[in-house]
PyMOL CGO cylinders between C-alpha atoms (Angstrom):
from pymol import cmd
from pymol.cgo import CYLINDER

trace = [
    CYLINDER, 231.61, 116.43, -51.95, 233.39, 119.33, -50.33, 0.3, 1, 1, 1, 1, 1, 1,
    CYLINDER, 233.39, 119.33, -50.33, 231.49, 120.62, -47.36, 0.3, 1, 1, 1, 1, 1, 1,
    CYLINDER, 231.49, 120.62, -47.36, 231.70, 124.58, -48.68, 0.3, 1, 1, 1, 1, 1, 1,
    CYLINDER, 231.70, 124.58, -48.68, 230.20, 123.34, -52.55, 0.3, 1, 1, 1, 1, 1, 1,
    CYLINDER, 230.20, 123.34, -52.55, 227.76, 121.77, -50.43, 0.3, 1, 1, 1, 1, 1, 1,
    CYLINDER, 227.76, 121.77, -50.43, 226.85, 124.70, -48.38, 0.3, 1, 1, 1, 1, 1, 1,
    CYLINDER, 226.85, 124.70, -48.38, 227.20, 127.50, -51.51, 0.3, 1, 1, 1, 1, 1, 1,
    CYLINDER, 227.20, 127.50, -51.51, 224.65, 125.01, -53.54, 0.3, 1, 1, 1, 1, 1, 1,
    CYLINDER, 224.65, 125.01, -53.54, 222.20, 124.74, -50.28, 0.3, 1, 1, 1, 1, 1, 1,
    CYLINDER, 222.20, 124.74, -50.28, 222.46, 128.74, -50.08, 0.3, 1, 1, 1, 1, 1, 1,
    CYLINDER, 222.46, 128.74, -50.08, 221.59, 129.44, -53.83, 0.3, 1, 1, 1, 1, 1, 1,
    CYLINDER, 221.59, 129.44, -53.83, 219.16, 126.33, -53.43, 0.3, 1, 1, 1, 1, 1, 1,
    CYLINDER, 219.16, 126.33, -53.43, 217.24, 128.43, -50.83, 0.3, 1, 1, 1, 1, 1, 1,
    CYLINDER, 217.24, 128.43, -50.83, 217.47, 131.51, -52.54, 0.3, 1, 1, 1, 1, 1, 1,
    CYLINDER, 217.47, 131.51, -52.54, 215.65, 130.46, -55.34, 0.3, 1, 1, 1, 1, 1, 1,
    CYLINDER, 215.65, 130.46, -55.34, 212.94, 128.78, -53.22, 0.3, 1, 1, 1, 1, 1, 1,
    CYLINDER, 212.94, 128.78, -53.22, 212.28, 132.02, -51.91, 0.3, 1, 1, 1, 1, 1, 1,
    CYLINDER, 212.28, 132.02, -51.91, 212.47, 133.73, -54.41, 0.3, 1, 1, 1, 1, 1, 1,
    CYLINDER, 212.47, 133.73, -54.41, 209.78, 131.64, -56.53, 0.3, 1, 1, 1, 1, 1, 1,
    CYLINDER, 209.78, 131.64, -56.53, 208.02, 132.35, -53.10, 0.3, 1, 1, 1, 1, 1, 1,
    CYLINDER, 208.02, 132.35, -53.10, 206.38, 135.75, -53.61, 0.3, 1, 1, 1, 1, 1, 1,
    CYLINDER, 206.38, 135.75, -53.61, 205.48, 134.47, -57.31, 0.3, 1, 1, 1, 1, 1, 1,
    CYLINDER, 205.48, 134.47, -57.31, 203.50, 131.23, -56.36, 0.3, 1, 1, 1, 1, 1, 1,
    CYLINDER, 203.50, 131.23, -56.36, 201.05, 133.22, -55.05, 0.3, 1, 1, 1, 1, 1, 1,
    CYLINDER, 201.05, 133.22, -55.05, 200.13, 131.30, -51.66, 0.3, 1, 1, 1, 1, 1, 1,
    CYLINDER, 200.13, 131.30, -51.66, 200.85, 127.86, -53.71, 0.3, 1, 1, 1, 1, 1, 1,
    CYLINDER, 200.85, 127.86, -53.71, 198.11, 128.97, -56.06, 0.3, 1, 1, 1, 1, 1, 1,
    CYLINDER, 198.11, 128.97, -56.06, 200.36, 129.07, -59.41, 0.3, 1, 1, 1, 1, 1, 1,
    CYLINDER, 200.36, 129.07, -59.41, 201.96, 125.97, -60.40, 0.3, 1, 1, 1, 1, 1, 1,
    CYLINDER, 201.96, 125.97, -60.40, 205.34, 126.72, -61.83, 0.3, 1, 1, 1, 1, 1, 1,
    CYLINDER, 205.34, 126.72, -61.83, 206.72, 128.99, -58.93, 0.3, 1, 1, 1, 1, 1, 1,
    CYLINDER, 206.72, 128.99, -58.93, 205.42, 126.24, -56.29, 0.3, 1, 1, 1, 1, 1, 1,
    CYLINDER, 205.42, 126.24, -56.29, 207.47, 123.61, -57.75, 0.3, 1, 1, 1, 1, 1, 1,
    CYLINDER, 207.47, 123.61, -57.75, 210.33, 126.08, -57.93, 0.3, 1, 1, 1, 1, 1, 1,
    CYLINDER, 210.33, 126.08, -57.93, 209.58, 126.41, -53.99, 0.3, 1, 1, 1, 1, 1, 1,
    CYLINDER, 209.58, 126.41, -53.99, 209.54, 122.80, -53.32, 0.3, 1, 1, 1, 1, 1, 1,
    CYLINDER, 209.54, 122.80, -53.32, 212.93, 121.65, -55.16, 0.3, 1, 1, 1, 1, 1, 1,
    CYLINDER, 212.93, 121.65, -55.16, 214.61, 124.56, -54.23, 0.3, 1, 1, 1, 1, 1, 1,
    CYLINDER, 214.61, 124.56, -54.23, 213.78, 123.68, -50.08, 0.3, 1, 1, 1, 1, 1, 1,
    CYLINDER, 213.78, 123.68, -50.08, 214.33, 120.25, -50.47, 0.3, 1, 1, 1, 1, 1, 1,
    CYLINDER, 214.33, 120.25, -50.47, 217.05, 120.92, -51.88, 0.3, 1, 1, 1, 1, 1, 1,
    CYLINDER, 217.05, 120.92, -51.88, 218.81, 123.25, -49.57, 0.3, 1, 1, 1, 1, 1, 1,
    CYLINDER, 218.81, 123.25, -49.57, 218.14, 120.78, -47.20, 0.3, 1, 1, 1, 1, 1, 1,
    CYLINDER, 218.14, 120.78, -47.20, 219.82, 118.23, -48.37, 0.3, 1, 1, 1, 1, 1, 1,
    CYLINDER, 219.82, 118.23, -48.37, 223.02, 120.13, -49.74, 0.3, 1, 1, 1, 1, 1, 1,
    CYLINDER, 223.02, 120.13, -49.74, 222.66, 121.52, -45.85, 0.3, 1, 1, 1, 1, 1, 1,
    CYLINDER, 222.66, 121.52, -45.85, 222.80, 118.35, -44.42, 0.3, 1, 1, 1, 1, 1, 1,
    CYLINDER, 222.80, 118.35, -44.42, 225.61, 117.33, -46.29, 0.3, 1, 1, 1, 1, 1, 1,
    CYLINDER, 225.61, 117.33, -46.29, 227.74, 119.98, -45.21, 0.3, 1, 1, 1, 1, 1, 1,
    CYLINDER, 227.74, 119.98, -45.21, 227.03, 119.39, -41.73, 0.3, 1, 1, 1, 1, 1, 1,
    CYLINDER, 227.03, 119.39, -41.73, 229.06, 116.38, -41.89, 0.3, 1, 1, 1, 1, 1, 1,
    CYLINDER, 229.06, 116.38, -41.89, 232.19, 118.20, -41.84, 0.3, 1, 1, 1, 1, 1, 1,
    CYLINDER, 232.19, 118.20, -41.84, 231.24, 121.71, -40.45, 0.3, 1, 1, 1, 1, 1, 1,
    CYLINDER, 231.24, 121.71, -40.45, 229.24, 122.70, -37.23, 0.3, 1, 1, 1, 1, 1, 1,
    CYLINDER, 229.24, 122.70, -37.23, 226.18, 122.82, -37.48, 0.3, 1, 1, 1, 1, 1, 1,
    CYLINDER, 226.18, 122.82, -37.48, 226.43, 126.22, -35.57, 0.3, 1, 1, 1, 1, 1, 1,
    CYLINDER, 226.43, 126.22, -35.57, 228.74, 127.47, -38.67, 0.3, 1, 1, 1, 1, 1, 1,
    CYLINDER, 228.74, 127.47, -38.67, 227.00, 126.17, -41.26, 0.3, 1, 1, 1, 1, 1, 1,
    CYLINDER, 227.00, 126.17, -41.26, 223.65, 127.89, -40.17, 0.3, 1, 1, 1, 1, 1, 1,
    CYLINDER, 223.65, 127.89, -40.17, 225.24, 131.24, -39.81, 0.3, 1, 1, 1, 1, 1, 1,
    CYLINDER, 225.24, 131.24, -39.81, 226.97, 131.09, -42.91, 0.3, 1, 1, 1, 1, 1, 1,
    CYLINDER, 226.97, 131.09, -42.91, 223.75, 129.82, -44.94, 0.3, 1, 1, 1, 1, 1, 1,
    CYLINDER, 223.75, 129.82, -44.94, 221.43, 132.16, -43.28, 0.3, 1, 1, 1, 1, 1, 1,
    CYLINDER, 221.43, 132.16, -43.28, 223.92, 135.23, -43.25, 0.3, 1, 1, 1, 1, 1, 1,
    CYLINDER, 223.92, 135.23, -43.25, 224.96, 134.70, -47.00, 0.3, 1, 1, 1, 1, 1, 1,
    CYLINDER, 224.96, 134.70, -47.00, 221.22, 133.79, -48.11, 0.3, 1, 1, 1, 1, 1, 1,
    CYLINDER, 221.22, 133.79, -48.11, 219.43, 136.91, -46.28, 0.3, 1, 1, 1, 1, 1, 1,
    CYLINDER, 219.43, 136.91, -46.28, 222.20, 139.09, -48.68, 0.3, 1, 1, 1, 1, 1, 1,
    CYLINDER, 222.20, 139.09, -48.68, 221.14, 137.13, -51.70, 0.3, 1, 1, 1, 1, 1, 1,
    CYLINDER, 221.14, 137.13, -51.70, 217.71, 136.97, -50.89, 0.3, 1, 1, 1, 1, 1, 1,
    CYLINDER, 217.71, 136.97, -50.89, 217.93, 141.03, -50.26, 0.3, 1, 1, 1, 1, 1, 1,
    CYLINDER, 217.93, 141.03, -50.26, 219.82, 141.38, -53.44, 0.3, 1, 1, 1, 1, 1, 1,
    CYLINDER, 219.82, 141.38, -53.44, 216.90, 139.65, -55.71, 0.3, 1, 1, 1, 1, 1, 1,
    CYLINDER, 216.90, 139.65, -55.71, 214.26, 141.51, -53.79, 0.3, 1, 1, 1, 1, 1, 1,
    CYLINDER, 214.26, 141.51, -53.79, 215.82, 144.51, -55.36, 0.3, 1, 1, 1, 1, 1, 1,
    CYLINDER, 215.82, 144.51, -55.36, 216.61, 143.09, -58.82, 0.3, 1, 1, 1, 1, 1, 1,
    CYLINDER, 216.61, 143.09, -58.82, 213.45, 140.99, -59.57, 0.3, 1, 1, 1, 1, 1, 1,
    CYLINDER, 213.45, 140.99, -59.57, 210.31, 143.09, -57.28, 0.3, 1, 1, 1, 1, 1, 1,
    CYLINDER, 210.31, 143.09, -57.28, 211.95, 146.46, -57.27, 0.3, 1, 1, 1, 1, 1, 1,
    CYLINDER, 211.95, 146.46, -57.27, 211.86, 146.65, -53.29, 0.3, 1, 1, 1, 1, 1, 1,
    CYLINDER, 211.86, 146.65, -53.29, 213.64, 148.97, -51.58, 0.3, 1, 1, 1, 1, 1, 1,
    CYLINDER, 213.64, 148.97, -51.58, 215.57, 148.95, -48.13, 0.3, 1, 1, 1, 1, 1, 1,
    CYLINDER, 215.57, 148.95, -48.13, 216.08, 151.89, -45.55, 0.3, 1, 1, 1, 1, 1, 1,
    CYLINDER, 216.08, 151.89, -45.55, 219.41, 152.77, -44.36, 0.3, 1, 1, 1, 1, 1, 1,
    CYLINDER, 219.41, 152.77, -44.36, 218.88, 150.82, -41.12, 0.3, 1, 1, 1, 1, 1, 1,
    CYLINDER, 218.88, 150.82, -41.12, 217.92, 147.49, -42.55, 0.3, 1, 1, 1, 1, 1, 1,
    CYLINDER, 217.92, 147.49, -42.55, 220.73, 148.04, -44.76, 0.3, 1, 1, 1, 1, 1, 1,
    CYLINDER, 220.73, 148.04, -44.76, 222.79, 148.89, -41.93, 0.3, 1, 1, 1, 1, 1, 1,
    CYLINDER, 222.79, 148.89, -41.93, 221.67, 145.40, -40.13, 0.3, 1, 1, 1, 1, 1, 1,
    CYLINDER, 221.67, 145.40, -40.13, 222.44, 143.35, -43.44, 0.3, 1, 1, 1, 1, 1, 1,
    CYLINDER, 222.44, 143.35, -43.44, 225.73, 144.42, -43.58, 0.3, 1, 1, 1, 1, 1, 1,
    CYLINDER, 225.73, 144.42, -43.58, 226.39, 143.81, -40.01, 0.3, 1, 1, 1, 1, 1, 1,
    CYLINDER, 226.39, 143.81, -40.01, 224.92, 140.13, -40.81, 0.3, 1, 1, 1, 1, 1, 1,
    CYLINDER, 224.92, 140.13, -40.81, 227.44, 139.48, -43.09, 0.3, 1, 1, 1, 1, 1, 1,
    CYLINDER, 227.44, 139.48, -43.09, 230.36, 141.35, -41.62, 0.3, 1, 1, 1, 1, 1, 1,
    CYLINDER, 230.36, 141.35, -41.62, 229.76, 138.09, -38.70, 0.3, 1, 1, 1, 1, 1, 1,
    CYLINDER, 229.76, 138.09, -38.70, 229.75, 136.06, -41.35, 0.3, 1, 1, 1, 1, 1, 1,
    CYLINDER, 229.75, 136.06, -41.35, 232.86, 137.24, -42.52, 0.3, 1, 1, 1, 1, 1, 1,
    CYLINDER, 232.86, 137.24, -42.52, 234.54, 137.42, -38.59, 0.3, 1, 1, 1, 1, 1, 1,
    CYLINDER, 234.54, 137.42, -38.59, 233.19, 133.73, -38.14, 0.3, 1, 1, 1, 1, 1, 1,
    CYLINDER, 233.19, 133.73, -38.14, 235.35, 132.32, -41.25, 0.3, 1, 1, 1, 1, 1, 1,
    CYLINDER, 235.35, 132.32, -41.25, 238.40, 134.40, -40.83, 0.3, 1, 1, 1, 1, 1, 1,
    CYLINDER, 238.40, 134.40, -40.83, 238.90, 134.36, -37.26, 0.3, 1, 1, 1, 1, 1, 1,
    CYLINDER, 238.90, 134.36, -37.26, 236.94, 131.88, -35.56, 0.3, 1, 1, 1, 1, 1, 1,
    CYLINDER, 236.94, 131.88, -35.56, 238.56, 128.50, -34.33, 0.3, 1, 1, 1, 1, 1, 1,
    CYLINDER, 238.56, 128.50, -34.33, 235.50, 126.74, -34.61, 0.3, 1, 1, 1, 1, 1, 1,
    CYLINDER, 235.50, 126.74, -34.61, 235.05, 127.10, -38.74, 0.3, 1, 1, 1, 1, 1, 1,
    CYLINDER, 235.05, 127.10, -38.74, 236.51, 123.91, -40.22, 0.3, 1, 1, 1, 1, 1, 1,
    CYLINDER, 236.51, 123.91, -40.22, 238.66, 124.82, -43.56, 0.3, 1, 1, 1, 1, 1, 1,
]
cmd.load_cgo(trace, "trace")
């Protein structure tokens, strides 16, 4: 499997896991729990598949970076919560790095 499908399925793997997070209710409702559990064990596994072939150092800045704007994103969408302009500001400047790291970095295997 290609390292980057690896890594894009262990980000929106995550994503959902935390997203089902809020609506599990401390592991009290069923459904959204289970959605937790696969979606972890998951990312975990499509994580350490793409390890194999990209540093580790990469792939955690990538899947963190890209999963904290998704995760953001469906905060909005799905609970209605709202950002300032500073933690907005910091999001962006997460994924700007993520951006610098793939285009000009050395280190990033293509």
């Amino acid at each position: 499997m290609n390292p980057w499908v690896a890594l894009t399925i262990a980000i929106v793997s995550e994503v959902a896991g935390t997203s089902a997070l809020k609506a599990s209710e401390g592991f009290t409702r069923l459904g959204p729990s289970l959605i937790v559990v696969v979606g972890y064990a998951s990312a975990f596994y499509f994580m350490s598949l793409s390890i194999k072939t990209i540093p580790v150092a990469v792939t955690y800045a990538v899947w963190s970076g890209v999963g904290i704007a998704l995760i953001t994103l469906v905060a909005w969408l799905v609970y209605g919560q709202t950002l300032d302009r500073g933690a907005l500001a910091g999001i962006v400047l997460i994924v700007a790095g993520v951006v610098v790291l793939n285009l000009f970095s050395k280190t990033v295997a293509h």
